[in-house]
C-alpha positions, 0 to 999 in steps of 0.5 A, spaced: 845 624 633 851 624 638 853 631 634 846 634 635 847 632 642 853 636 643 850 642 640 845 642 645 849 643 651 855 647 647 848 652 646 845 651 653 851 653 657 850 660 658 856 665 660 856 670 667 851 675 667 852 682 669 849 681 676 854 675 678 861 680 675 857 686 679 856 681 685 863 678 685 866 685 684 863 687 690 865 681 694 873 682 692 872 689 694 870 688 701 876 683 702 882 688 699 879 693 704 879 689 710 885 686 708 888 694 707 885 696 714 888 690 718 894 691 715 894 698 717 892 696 724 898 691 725 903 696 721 900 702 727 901 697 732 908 696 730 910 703 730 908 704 737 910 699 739 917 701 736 916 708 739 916 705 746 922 701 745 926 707 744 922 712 749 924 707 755 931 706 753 932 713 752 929 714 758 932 709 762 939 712 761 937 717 763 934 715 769 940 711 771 945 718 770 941 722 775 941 716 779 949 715 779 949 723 780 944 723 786 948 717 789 954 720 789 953 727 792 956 729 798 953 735 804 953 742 801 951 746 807 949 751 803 954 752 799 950 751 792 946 757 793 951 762 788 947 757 782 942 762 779 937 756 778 938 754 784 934 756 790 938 761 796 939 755 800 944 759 805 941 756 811 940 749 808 946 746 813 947 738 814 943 737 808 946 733 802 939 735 796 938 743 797 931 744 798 926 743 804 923 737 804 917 735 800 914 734 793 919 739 788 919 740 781 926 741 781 932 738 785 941 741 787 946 738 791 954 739 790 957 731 786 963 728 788 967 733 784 965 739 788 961 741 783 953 744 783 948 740 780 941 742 779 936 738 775 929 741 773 925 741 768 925 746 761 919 746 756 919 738 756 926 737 757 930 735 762 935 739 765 942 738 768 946 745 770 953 744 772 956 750 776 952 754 771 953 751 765 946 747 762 944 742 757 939 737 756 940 730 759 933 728 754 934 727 747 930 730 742 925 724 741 922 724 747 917 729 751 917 729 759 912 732 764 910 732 771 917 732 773 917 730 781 922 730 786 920 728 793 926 728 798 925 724 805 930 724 811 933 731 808 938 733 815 943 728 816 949 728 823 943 734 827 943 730 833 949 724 835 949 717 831 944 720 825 946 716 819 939 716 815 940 716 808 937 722 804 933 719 799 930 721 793 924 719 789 924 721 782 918 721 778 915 724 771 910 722 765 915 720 758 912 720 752 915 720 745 915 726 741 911 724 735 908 727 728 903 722 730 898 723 736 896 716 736 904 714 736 904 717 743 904 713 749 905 716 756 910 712 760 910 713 769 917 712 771 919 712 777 925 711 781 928 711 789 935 713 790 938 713 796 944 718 797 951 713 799 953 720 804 953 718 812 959 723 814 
């Protein structure tokens, strides 16, 4: 009796049907693709995140160079204008940043050295000319754009006791140079240099 019993239930258990494999395919395949996208999202995350690091380390050397330059010029009463990229700043006198004052896409002043320095923008590199001779300040990771300079307080020594500081505010828009759209994040950086010159 026991073994007639056993063969009932042995013969009553039925296996998986096809709609339950189809069903559970279906399901499984909906949490790979998921799981694979979440993975991309975290994975792309960390690519930008990567990529801003290095941008704001790029740039804040970068930053801190023309900053150190800027401090240290002197009054060069025009002397800079045989630049060629410089503006004709012959009448430019008591003044250490050779442009009028205001918003500049591009800034010269003589350094401690004696020597003319301009800094402008070329393509989206920036650029320092030393006494006629250019390079890139930028490595070749990086974008910039909207490069600005806004000069206060130009003339210094016009009328007796002026010892205002020649201050330079220097802005532009950094971004990293990417195969990816996506991996672009635009940075404003913006910096205040005060020129340590009051003779």
């Amino acid at each position: 009796m026991t073994g007639v019993k056993n063969k009932k239930i042995f013969f009553n258990n039925k296996g998986t049907t096809l709609l339950e494999i189809i069903v559970s395919i279906g399901i499984f395949a909906i949490v790979i693709v998921l799981t694979t996208s979440i993975f991309q999202s975290v994975v792309e995350g960390q690519r930008q995140a990567i990529s801003a690091q290095h941008t704001q380390e790029s740039i804040r050397y970068v930053m801190e160079v023309i900053s150190k330059d800027m401090r240290q010029a002197v009054r060069s009463n025009g002397e800079c204008s045989p630049n060629p990229n410089c503006p004709d700043v012959t009448t430019f006198d008591n003044r250490i940043f050779n442009q009028d004052s205001g918003d500049l896409d591009e800034i010269c002043f003589k350094n401690k050295h004696g020597e003319c320095v301009q800094y402008y923008l070329d393509g989206s590199s920036l650029m320092k000319n030393r006494d006629g001779t250019a390079a890139s300040t930028t490595p070749d990771e990086i974008e910039i754009s909207d490069l600005e300079f806004i000069i206060t307080a130009n003339t210094i020594g016009v009328l007796p006791g002026n010892r205002i500081q020649q201050i330079v505010t220097m802005k532009m828009k950094v971004e990293a140079r990417a195969a990816k759209a996506s991996a672009k994040i635009p940075f404003y950086i913006q910096t205040s240099v005060s020129s340590r010159f009051y003779e």
